[in-house]
C-alpha positions as CSV (number, residue, x, y, z in Angstrom):
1,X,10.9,-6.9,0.1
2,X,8.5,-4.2,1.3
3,X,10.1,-1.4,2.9
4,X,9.6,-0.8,6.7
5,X,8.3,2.8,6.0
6,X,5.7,1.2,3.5
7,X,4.4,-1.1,6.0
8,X,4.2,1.5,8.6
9,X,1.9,4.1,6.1
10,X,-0.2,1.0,5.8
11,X,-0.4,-0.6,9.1
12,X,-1.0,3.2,10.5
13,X,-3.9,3.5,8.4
14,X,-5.5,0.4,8.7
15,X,-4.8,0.5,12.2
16,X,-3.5,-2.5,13.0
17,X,0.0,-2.7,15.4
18,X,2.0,-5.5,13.6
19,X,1.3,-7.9,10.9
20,X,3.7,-9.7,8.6
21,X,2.9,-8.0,4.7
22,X,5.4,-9.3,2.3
23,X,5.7,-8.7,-1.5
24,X,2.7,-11.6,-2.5
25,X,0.5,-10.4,0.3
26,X,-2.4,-9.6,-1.5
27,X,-4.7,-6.8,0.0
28,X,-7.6,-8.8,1.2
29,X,-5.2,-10.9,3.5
30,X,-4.4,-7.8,5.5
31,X,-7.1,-7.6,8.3
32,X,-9.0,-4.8,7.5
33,X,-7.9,-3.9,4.3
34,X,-11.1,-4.0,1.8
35,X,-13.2,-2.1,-0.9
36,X,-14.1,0.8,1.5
37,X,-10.6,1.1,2.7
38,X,-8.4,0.6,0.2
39,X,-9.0,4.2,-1.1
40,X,-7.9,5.5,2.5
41,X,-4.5,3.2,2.2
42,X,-3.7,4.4,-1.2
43,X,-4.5,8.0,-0.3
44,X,-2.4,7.6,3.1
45,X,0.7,5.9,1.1
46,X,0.5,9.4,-1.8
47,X,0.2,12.1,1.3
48,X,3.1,9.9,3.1
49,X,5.1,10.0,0.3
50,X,4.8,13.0,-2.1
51,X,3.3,11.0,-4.7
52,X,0.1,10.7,-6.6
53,X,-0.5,7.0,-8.5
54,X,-3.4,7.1,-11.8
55,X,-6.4,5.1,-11.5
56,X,-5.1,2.8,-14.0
57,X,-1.9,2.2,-12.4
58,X,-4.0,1.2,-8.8
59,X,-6.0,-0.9,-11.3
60,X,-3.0,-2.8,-12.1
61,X,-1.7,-3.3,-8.3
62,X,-1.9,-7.4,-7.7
63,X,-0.3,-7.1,-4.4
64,X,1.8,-5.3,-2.0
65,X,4.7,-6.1,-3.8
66,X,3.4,-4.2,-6.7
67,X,2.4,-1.3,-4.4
68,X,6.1,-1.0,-3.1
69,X,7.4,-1.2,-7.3
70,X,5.0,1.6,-8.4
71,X,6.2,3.6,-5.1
72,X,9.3,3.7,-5.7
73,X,9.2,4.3,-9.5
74,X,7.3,7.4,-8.4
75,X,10.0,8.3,-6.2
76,X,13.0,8.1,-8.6
């Protein structure tokens, strides 16, 4: 499941009021969402949430399920 306050930091920054973003959504289904943006979204989601993710471990995101897992590792 992603977490409403996931989908809110990404929404937000793509701006886009409501669209349905569930764990297999890949980024390039979200309207918006491509090369020149996804650096803002991943930006927005580490200032949002007191993180910071390596370039490797964005390398390895395969969706936004995989976003939400290396979010909340981070925050634990």
């Amino acid at each position: 499941m992603i977490k409403p306050d996931l989908k809110r930091v990404i929404l937000r920054e793509l701006k886009l009021d409501d669209w349905p973003i569930e764990p297999e959504t890949l980024a390039t289904e979200i309207p918006g969402w491509d090369s020149l943006s996804h650096a803002s979204v991943i930006l927005a989601v580490e200032k949002a949430f007191g993180v910071r993710f390596s370039n490797l471990e964005v390398l390895k995101l395969n969706n936004i399920g995989d976003l939400q897992r290396l979010l909340d590792s981070k925050r634990q």
